[in-house]
N, C-alpha and C positions, 0 to 999 in steps of 0.2 A: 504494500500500500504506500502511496505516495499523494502527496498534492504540489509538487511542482511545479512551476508554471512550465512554458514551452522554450522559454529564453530568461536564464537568470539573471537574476541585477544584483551581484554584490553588492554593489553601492548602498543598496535597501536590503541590508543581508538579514535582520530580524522579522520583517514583513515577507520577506518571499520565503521564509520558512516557520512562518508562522503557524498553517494548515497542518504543515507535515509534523512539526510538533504536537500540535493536537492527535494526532493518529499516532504518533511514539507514545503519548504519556495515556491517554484517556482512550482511544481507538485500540492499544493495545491491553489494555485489562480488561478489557470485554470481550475480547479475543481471549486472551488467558482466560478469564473465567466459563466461557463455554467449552471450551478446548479443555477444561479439566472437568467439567459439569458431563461431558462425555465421553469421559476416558480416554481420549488424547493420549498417545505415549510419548509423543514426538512432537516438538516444537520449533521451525524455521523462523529467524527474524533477522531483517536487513538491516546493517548499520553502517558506517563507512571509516576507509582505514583513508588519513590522510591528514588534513588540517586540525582532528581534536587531538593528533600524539603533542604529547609533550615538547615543546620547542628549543630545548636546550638538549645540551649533549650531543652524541652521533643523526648522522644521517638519516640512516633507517630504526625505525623502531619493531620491537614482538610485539605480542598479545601482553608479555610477563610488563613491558613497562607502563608509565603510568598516561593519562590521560592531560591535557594542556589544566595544572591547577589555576594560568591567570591568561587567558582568552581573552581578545580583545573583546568590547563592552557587547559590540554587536553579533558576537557571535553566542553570548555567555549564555542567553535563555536554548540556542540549538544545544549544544552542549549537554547542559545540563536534562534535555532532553532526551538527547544519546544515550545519557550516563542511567538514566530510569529505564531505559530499554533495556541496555545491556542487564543491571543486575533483575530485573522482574524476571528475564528469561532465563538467566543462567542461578536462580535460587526459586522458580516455578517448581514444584509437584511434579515434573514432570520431565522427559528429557530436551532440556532447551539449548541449541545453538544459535549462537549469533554469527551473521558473515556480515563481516567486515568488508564491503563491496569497495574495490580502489575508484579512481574517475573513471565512470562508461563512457567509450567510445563505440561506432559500428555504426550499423543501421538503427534508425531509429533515437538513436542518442547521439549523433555527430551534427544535426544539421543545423540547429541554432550555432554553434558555436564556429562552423565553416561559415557561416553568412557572415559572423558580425568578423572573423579574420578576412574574409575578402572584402570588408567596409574596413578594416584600419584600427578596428575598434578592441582589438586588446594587445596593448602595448607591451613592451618586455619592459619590468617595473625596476630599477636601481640596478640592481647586481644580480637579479636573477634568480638569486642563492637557494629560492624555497623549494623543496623537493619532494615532488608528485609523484606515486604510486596509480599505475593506469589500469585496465581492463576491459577488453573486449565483450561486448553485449555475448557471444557466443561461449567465452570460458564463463563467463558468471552463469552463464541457465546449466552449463555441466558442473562448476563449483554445488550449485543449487542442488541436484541430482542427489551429487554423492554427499549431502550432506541428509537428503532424507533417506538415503538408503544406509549410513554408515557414520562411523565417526563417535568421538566418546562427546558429550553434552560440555560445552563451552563457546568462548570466543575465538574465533579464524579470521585471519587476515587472508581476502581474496583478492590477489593483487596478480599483474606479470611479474616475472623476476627482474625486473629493469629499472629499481625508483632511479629518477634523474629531475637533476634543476632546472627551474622553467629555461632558463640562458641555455640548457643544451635541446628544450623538446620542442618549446615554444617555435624556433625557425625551424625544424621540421614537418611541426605541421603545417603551419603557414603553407610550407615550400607543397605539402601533399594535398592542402584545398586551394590549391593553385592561386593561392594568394601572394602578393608582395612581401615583402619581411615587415616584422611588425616594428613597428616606430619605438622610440627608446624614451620612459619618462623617468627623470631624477626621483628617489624615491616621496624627497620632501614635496613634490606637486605631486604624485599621487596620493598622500597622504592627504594633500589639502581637498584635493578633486573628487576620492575615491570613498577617505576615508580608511582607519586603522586594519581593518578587515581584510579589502584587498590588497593593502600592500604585505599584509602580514602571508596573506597567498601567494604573494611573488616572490617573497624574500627570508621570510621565517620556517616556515611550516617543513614537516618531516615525513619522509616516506617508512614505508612498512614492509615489513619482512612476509613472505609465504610459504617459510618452512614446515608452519606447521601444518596447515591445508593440502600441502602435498604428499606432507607423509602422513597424517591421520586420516585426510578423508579418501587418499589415493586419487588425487586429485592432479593434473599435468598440464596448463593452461595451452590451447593449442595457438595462441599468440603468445610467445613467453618473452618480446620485446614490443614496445611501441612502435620501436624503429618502423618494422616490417608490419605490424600495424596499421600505422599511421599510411604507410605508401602503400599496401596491398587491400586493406580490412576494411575503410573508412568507409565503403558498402557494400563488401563483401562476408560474407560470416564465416567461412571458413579458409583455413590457408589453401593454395592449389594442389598441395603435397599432404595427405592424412594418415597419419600415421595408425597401423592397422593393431585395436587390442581383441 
């Protein structure tokens, strides 16, 4: 479940995730409580690995570290929203997993974001530095699979093997929605322009590890970079080459 709009606006990053918090915190105990009122064994719930890791330290973060404890202001009610998913599902009655969804790309989930890079409209922010964890619309619905067929009850980061900083992904995709290279803003005007949020997206934020989604849930992302991704995937669902299990 989701209420996302069709084209994000961090800029309004509390408003456009306003609905979807309601379906994290309220939407989801009504779901838990029927799902246990039924005998339910088994509970799936989406969450995302990316901007709530904690911002300091290394690059990539597990499942084992901790979650962002000071989140910019407009991010702090999604958060905290997250943070009521993850534990209601992973201390339910029941067997609950969380996936940890990285940013979707593919059919269906690329084409806002190829429109506003062939308008100019998402600039490479200061230095780059913030490091995004991706995934292909087609590994998340198999991520999905093997987690209602298998797997011990907790949280999984479903990500490709490849987190990288926007400075390295950001003129990739560009170059793959045959767009121009994206324009360069000092971090201090985005700051003023964008607000704390997105620049904290372009220059803070930390990628996520997939170790353990691919050994618990036997899980093997059949996009395990963006690279090839982004140039092969962007409305394709599967690679040309499929590997036979």
């Amino acid at each position: 479940m989701t209420a996302l709009p069709a084209e994000m606006n961090f800029r309004k990053f509390g408003q456009t995730f306003a609905a979807t918090n309601e379906l994290r915190t309220r939407g989801l105990d009504h779901l838990l409580t029927a799902a246990t009122a039924q005998g339910v064994r088994r509970f799936i719930a989406q969450s995302y690995a990316g901007w709530p890791n904690i911002r300091s330290g290394g690059p990539v973060k597990t499942e084992a570290d901790l979650l962002d404890p000071e989140p910019p202001a407009a991010m702090r009610a999604t958060l905290d929203a997250i943070r009521y998913l993850e534990h209601a599902v992973t201390t339910a009655p029941l067997d609950g997993l969380v996936l940890r969804y990285g940013s979707l790309y593919g059919p269906g989930a690329s084409e806002a974001l190829v429109r506003q890079l062939r308008r100019r409209m998402v600039p490479l922010v200061g230095d780059g530095a913030g490091v995004w964890s991706f995934l292909h619309v087609t590994d998340a619905a198999a991520a999905t699979v093997a987690a209602v067929c298998g797997g011990a009850p907790g949280i999984y980061n479903v990500t490709d093997d490849e987190p990288a900083p926007v400075a390295q992904w950001l003129p990739v995709l560009a170059r793959s929605a045959g767009a121009r290279p994206p324009l360069h803003l000092p971090a201090w005007l985005a700051r003023l322009a964008a607000g704390e949020a997105v620049l904290s997206l372009m220059t803070r934020v930390r990628g996520s590890d997939n170790a353990k989604a691919k050994r618990e849930l036997g899980w093997q992302p059949c996009w395990p970079s963006w690279r090839d991704g982004f140039a092969s995937g962007l409305d394709h669902a599967y690679p040309a080459v499929q590997r036979v299990t």
